[in-house]
N, C-alpha and C positions, 0 to 999 in steps of 0.2 A: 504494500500500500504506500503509496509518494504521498507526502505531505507537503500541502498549498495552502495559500488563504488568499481571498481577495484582493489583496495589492501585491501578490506574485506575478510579476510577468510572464506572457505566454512560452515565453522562450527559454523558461529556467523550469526545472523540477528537482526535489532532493526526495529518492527515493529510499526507501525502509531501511536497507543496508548503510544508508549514509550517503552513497554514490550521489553526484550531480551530473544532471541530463540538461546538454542544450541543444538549442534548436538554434543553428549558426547559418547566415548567410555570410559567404567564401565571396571575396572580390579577390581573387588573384593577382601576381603581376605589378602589386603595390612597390612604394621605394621600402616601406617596412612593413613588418608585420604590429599592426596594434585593433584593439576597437577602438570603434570609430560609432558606437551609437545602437540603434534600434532603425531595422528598415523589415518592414511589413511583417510584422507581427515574431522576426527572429533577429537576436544579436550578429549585429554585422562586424567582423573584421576583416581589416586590408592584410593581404600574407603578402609579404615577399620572395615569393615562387611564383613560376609560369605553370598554367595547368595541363602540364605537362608529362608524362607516365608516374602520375600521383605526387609529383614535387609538391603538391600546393595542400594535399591532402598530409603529408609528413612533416613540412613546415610548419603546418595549422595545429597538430598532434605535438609535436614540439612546445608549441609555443604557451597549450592550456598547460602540459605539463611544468614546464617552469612557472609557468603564471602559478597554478595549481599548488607547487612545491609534492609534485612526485614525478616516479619514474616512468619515464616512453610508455612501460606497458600496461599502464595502468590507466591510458586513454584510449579508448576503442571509439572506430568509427563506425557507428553503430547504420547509418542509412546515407544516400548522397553520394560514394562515392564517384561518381559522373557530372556530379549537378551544382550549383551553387547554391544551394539549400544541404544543409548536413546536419544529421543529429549526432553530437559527441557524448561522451558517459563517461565521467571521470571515475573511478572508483578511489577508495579512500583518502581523498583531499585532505593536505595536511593546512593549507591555506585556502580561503574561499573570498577572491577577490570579484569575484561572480554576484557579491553581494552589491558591489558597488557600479559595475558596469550597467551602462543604462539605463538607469534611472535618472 
């Protein structure tokens, strides 16, 4: 069971086990990777990779994980892999700066 309230944004979930689930819009091909806001109903960041044989997908996976504070495998990409809509699922986040993006 994920736990939400009303002023959770569409684009975040922390489910049972603790894991965080987003729902990411991918701009590829940025000069850097950062967020950059909220566009249509999922957290948008710019990666700095070409969408390329998944560069943009490993940079993007990188990038929650340091944000995150864990390790590579402990981000999956859970849907998107083709698309610039992606769902990511962090599992046991030792930081949650997710709190404060976009809003």
């Amino acid at each position: 069971m994920a736990s939400s309230s009303a002023e959770d944004p569409p684009w975040w979930r922390v489910d049972a086990d603790g894991s965080v689930t987003l729902t990411i819009n991918a701009q590829p091909g940025s000069k850097r990777t950062e967020v950059a806001g909220v566009h249509g109903g999922a957290l948008k960041i710019r990666v700095a990779s070409p969408a390329v044989e998944g560069k943009a997908n490993e940079e993007l996976r990188r990038f929650l994980a340091e944000a995150f504070g864990v390790p590579l495998r402990n981000v999956a990409l859970a849907r998107g892999e083709t698309s610039r809509r992606k769902t990511l699922r962090v599992a046991s986040p030792a930081q949650r700066p997710d709190r404060l993006w976009g809003r």
